[in-house]
N, C-alpha and C positions, 0 to 999 in steps of 0.2 A: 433937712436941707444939707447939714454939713456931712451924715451919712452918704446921703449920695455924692456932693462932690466929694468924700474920700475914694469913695467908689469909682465913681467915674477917672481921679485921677490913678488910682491901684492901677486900672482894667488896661489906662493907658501906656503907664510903668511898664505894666509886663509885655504889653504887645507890643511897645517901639522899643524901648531899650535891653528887653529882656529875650527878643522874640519867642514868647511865648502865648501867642494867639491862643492858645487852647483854655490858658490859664484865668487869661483875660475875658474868658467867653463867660467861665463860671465865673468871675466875678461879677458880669453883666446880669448874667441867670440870675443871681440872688435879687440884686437891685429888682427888676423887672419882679419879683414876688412880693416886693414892699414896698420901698416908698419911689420907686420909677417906672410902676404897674403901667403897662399903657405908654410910658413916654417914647415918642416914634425918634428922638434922637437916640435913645439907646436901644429901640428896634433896629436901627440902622446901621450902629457899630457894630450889634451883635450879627448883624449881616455878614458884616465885613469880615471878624474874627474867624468865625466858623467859614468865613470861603479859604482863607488866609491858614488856617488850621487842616482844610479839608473836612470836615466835620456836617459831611454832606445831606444826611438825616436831619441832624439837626439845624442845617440852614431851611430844607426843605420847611419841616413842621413850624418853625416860627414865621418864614414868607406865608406861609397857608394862614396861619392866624393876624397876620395883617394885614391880607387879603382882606380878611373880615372886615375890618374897620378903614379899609382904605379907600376914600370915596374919588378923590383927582384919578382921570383916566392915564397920565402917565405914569403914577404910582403904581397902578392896579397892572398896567402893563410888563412896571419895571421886576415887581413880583413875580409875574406867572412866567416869566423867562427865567425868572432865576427857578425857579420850581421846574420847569421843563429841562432847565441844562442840567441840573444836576442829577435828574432823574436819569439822564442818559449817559451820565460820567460815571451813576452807577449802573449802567447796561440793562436799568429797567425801561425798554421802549415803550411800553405798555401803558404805564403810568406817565411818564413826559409824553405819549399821543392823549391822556385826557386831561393833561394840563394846556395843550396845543389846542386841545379842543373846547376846552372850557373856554382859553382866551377868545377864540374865531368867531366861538359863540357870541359872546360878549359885545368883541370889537369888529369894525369892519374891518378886517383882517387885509394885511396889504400883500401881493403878491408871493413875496418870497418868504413868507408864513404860510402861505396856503399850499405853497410849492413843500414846505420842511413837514408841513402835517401830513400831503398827501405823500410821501417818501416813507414818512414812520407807517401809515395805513400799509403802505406797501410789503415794508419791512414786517410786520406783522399779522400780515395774511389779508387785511383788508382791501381788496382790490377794487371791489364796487364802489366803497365809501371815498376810497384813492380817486376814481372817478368824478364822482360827487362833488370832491372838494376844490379836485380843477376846473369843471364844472361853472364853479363859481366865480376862481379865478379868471374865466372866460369876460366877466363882467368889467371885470376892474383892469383886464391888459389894456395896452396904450394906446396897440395898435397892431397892425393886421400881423409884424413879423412875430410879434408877443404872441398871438392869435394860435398864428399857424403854430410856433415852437408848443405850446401847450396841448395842439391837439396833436404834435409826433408824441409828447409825452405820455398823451393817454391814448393814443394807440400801442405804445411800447407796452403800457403799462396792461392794457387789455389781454394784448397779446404775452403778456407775463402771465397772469391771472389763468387764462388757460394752459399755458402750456404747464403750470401748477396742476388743474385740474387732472388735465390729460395722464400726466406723468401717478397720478394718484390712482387713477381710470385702470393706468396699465398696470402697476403693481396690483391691486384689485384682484386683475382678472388672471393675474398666475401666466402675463405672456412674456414669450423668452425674452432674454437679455440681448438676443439681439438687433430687437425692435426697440428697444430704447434710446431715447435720443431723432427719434423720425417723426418727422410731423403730418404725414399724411400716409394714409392707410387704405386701401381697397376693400371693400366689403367684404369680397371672398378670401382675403388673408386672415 
């Protein structure tokens, strides 16, 4: 007990008087291997340190592992956002689309979740699944202008998707450069 509160107040020392969040995070570290294994108060400073330090790996992997043990649906929530945001603060979209997805999974995902996972879909080549997800969101808009706005989205987004294709279609086939950029073609050209 008086280990960790030294600990606890060390970790505090450095991170408000000393700012030195980084320093403070290993102190945490140790704690969490011995005698505050598990304690979700000092899962939660160590949140804080490493957001505070930018130590964006390691906030990721310690949210993932109290993902594991976090059973309230706000918690579990409060997690997988921090797992997604930091995932794209480090320009991995990839990884923050299946933490986006794991949550939707999970949760009945509220609009403008469903709206940022089908964006990353998008951002990432996924244009079907981009589809799919607004799709959904189709269920849970409010009302007919929600309605309408989601399906100009996913006809944008349709019409994104092919012109991706197309544009792939035409490098492909070795035609000149100055048919790029044209969206419609005549058989016999």
């Amino acid at each position: 007990d008086e280990i960790y509160q030294y600990g606890w107040e060390r970790a505090e020392v450095l991170a408000m008087e000393r700012r030195k969040p980084e320093q403070a995070a290993a102190v945490l570290e140790q704690l969490t291997q011995g005698v505050a294994r598990g304690n979700a108060d000092v899962n939660g400073r160590l949140l804080e340190f490493y957001e505070a330090a930018q130590m964006r790996r390691q906030l990721i992997t310690r949210a993932e592992l109290m993902l594991l043990g976090a059973k309230e649906p706000e918690d579990r929530e409060l997690l997988f956002n921090k797992i997604s945001e930091n995932w794209l603060e480090l320009g991995n979209k990839e990884a923050a689309l299946r933490a986006y997805k794991r949550f939707s999974d999970e949760f009945d995902a509220d609009p403008a979740t469903l709206e940022q996972l089908a964006r990353l879909q998008v951002e990432v080549g996924q244009h079907a699944q981009a589809l799919d997800t607004l799709e959904r969101g189709m269920d849970l808009a409010a009302g007919d202008e929600e309605r309408v706005a989601l399906l100009l989205e996913m006809a944008e987004i349709a019409e994104d998707g092919l012109a991706e294709s197309r544009a792939v279609f035409l490098k492909g086939c070795g035609l000149p450069d100055a048919w790029r950029g044209r969206r419609r073609f005549v058989v016999g050209e």
